[in-house]
N, C-alpha and C positions, 0 to 999 in steps of 0.2 A: 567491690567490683574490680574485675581485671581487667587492662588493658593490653589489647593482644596487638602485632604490629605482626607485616606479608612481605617476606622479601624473598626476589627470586631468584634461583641458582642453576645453573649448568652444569651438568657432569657425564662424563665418560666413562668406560669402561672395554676390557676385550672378552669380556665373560658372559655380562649381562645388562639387562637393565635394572632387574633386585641387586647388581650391583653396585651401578651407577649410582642406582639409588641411595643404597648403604653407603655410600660412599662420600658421596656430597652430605647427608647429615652427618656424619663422623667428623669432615673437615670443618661444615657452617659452625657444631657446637664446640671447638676449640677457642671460636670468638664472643659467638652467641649462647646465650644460657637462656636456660625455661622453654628447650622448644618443647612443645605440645602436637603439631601434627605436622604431616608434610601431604604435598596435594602432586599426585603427577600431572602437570599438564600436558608437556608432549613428549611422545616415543620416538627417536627416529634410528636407521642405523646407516653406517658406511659400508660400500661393497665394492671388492676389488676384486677380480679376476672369478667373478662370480661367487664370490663368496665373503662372509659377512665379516666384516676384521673390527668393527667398531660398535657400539651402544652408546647411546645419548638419551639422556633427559632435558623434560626440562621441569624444573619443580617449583611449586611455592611452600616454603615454608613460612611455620606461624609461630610464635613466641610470645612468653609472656615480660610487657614489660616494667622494669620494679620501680 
């Protein structure tokens, strides 16, 4: 039986949110090992002079723990 443990992460980006996204799992797994999925919870973005300069997540990630 595995036990799986959810912790949540923030990330940014000025490209996207597939990047944000990639991105926060890239950094979480340099600490964490076994992740298994990640969940997007919210999308948002920044806007300046009408125009979009930022991406944000917000994610759960799931991991297995040993």
């Amino acid at each position: 039986m595995a036990v799986l443990k959810v912790i949540e992460v923030l990330s940014n980006s000025e490209k996207s949110w597939e990047d944000a996204t990639k991105k926060a799992v890239k950094h979480a797994s340099k600490s964490v090992k076994n992740i298994r999925s990640v969940y997007v919870q919210d999308q948002s973005a920044i806007v300046k002079s009408g125009e979009v300069t930022e991406f944000r997540v917000n994610l759960k990630i799931t991991f297995e723990v040993e």
